[in-house]
C-alpha positions in Angstrom: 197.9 -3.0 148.2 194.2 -1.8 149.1 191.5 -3.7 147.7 188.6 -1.5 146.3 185.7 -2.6 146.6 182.2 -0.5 146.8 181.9 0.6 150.1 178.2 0.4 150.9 178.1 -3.1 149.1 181.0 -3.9 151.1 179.6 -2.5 154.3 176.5 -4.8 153.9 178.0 -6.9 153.7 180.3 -7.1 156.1 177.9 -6.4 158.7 176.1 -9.8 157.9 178.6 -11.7 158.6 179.0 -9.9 161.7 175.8 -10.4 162.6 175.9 -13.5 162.0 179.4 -14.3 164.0 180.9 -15.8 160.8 184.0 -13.3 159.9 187.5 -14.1 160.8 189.1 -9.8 161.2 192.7 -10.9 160.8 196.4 -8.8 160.4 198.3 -9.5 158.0 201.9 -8.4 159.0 204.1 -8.6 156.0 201.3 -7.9 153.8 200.2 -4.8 155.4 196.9 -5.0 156.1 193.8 -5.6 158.5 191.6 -8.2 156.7 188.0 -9.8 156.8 188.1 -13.5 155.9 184.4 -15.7 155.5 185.2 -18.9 158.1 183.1 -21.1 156.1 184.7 -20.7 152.6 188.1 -19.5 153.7 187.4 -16.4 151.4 189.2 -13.2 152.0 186.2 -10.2 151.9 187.8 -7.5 152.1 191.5 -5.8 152.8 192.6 -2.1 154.3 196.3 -1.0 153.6 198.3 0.5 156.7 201.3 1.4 157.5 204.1 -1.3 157.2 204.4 -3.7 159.5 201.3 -3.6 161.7 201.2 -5.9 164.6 198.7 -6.4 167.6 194.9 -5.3 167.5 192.0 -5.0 170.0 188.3 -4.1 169.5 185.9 -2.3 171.6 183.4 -4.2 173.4 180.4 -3.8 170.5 183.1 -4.6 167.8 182.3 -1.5 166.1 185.9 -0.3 166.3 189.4 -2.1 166.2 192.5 -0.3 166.9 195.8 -1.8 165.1 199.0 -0.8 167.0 201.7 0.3 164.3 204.9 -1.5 165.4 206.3 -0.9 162.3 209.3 -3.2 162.3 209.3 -7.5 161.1 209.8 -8.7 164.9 210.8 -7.8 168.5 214.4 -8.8 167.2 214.9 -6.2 164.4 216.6 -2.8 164.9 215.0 0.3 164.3 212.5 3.0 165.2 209.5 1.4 164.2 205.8 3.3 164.2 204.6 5.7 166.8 200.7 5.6 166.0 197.2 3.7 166.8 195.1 3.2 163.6 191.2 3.5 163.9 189.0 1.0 161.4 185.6 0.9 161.2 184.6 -2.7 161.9 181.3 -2.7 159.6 182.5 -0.4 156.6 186.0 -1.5 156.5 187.6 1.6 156.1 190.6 3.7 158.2 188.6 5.8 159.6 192.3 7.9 161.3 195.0 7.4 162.8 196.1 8.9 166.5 199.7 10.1 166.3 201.2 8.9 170.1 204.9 10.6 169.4 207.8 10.4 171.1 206.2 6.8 172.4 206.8 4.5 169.8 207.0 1.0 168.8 203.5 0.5 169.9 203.2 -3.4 170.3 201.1 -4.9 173.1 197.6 -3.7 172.4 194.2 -4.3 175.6 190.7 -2.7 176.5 189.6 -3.0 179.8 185.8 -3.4 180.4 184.9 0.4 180.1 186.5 0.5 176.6 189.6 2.0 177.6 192.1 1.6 175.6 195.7 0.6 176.6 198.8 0.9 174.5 202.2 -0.2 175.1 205.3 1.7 173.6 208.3 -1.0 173.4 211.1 1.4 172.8 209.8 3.8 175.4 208.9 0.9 177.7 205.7 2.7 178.6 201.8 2.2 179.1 200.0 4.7 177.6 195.9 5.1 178.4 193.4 6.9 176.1 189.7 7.1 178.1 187.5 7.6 175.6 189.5 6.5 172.1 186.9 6.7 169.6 187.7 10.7 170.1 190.7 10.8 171.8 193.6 12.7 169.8 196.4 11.6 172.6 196.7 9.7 175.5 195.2 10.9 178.7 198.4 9.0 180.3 201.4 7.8 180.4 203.1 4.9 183.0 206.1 3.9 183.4 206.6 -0.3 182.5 209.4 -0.8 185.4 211.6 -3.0 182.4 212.8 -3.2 179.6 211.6 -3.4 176.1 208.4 -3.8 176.9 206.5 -6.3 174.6 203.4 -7.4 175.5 201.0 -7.1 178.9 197.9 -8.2 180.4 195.3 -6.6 182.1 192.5 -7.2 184.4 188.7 -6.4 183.6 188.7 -3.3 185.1 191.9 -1.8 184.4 193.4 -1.3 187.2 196.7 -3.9 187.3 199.0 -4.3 184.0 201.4 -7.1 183.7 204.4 -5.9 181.4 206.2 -8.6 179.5 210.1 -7.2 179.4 211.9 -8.9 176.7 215.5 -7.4 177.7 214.9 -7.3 181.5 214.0 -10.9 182.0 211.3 -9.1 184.2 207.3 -9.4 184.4 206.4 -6.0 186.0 203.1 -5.4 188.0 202.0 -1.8 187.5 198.9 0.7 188.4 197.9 3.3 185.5 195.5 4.6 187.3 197.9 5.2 190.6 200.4 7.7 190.0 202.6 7.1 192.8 202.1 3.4 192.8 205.4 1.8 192.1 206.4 -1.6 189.9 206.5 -4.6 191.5 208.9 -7.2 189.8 209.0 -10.5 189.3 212.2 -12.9 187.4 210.0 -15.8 186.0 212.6 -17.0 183.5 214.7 -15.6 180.7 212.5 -13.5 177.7 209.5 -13.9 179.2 207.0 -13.0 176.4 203.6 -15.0 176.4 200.6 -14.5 179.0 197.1 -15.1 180.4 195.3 -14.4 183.3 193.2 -17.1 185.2 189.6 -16.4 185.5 189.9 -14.7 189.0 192.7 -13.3 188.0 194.7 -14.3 190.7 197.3 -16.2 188.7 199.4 -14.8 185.8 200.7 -17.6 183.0 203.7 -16.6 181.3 206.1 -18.1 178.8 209.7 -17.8 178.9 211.2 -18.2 175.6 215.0 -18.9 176.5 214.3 -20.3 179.9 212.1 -22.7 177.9 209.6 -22.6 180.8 205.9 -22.1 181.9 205.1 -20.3 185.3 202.4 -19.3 187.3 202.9 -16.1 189.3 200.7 -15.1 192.2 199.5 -11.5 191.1 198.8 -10.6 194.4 202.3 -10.8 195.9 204.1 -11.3 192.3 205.7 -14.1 193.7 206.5 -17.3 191.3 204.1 -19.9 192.8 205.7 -23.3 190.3 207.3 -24.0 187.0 207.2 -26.8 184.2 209.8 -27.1 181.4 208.5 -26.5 178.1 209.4 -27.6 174.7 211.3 -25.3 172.8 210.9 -21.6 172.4 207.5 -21.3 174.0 206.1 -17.7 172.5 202.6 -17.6 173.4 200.2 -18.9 176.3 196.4 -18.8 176.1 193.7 -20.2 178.2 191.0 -22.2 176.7 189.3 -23.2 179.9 189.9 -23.2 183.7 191.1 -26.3 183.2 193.3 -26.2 180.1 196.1 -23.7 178.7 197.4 -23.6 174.9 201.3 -23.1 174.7 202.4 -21.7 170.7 205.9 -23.7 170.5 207.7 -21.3 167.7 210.8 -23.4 167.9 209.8 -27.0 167.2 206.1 -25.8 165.2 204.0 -27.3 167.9 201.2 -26.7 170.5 201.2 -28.1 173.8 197.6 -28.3 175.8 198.6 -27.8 179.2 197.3 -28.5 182.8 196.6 -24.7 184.9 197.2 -26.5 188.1 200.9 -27.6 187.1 201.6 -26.9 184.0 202.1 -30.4 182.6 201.7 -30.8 179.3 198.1 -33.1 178.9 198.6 -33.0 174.9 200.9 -32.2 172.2 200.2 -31.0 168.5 202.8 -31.1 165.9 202.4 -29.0 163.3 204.0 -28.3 159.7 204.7 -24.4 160.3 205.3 -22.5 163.4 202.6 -20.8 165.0 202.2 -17.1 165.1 198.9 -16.1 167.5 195.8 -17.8 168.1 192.4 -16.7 168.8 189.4 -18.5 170.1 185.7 -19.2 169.0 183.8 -20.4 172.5 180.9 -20.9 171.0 182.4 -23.6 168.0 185.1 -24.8 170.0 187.3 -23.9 167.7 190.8 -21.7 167.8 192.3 -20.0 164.8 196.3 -20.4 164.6 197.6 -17.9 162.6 200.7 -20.0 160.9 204.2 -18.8 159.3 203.1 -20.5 156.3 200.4 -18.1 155.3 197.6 -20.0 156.6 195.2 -20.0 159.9 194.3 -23.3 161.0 191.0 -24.1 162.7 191.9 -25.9 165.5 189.1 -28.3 167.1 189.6 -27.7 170.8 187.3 -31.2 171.2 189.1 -33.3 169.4 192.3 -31.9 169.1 193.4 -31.6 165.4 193.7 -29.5 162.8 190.0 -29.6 160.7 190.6 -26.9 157.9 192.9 -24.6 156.9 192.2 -20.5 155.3 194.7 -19.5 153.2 195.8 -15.8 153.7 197.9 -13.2 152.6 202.0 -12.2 154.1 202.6 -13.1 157.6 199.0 -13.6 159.5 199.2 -12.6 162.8 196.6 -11.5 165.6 192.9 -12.1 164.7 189.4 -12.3 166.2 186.1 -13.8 165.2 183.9 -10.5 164.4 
């Protein structure tokens, strides 16, 4: 369903609260849409339709663009075909502006920008990382690069785009790769059984990762891609953030929980329950806050300082990645 609204109210407005740091942009999986929510009063703004079942999303570094990467099937664990394309929307006038066709790759999940505003795209079915330089204009990729696993999920990236970290569901395999090196070749690492989640550390030396079956936490040394320590987890750990230096957020799917964790072992220093499972999170530095995108139709704003639950937003189907706009 698209909501109409007039678009140069609509673009006023949304550019206020912009301005002014105060709009939750938010996906809406099973209801099909990117969306702009008010923080204060939980209200939703404004929704665009796409096509069904968009996932991940990432937004230049002015946020005057966000790409949505069309998965186009429920979850990593249903069959099919899924979407082959990258939709374009205009941040401030909430509006598709097109959408960049990346055929044969498709199933485009696992979604990053490097600091230059390239944009990185990764195809699960073909299990490769695809690069477009200058997006905003770009009508295909400029590259392609081989993930070294298989079914390809998720990855990080450092700053300057230069390293990917490929999260291969079916492999058991994190995969260290070079986009911009053609002849460089993956370099493979077997943290633990579906490994999914992941973070960086701030000097990027150490890759985080979740391992859903394992039911595990590592730390991998990026240079040499060797596992450095593990910690048991509680169950199904999807998702692994860092808040701080100092402090990691683990999504537990299977027991609806988040555990803050310790960097430097990856003890668990504090544990969350929670009344629905947690999709994604995102963070607001400045208010402390992270917003936990919940299987209940709700994102919960999550006081990092004193560890609870403040406030709820209610939403539409499914809400899944977001970012404070």
């Amino acid at each position: 369903m698209r909501i109409q609204l007039s678009l140069s109210n609509q673009t006023e407005h949304t550019r206020r609260h912009v301005s002014d740091r105060n709009t939750l942009l938010l996906v809406e999986k099973c209801s099909h849409c990117i969306s702009w929510y008010d923080i204060e009063s939980g209200k939703r703004l404004h929704s665009v339709a796409l096509p069904s079942f968009p996932h991940e999303f990432v937004t230049d570094g002015a946020n005057r663009y966000a790409w949505v990467g069309h998965y186009g099937v429920e979850t990593s664990g249903h069959a099919g075909a899924g979407g082959h394309s990258l939709l374009q929307i205009d941040i401030a006038a909430g509006s598709l502006t097109r959408t960049i066709d990346l055929s044969p790759f498709n199933r485009i999940h696992g979604l990053q920008m490097d600091e230059k505003d390239r944009l990185y795209a990764l195809s699960e079915e073909r299990a490769t990382l695809l690069v477009l330089d200058n997006p905003e204009t770009d009508e295909m990729p400029r590259r392609a690069v081989p993930s070294g696993g298989i079914k390809s999920h998720l990855f990080a990236l450092t700053r300057d785009g230069q390293t990917a970290y490929c999260m291969n569901l079916l492999s058991h395999t994190v995969t260290k790769i070079r986009p911009w090196d053609p002849l460089a070749l993956p370099l493979v690492c077997h943290p633990g059984d579906k490994p999914e989640g992941y973070c960086l550390s701030s000097d990027e030396r150490t890759l985080f990762v979740s391992n859903r079956w394992s039911r595990t936490l590592t730390a991998i040394e990026t240079e040499t891609m060797q596992t450095r320590y593990s910690a048991a987890s509680r169950d199904d750990p999807t998702r692994i953030y860092r808040w701080k230096d100092d402090m990691l957020v683990v999504t537990n799917y299977g027991e609806r929980s988040l555990s803050l964790v310790d960097p430097a072992t990856l003890e668990e220093i504090d544990h969350v329950p929670m009344s629905a499972r947690a999709i994604a999170l995102s963070f607001d530095y400045t208010r402390g806050i992270a917003f936990v995108s919940q299987d209940d139709d709700r994102v919960g704003l999550f006081d990092m300082q004193t560890r609870r639950f403040e406030t709820y937003i209610h939403t539409q189907r499914e809400p899944d990645v977001s970012k404070v706009i």
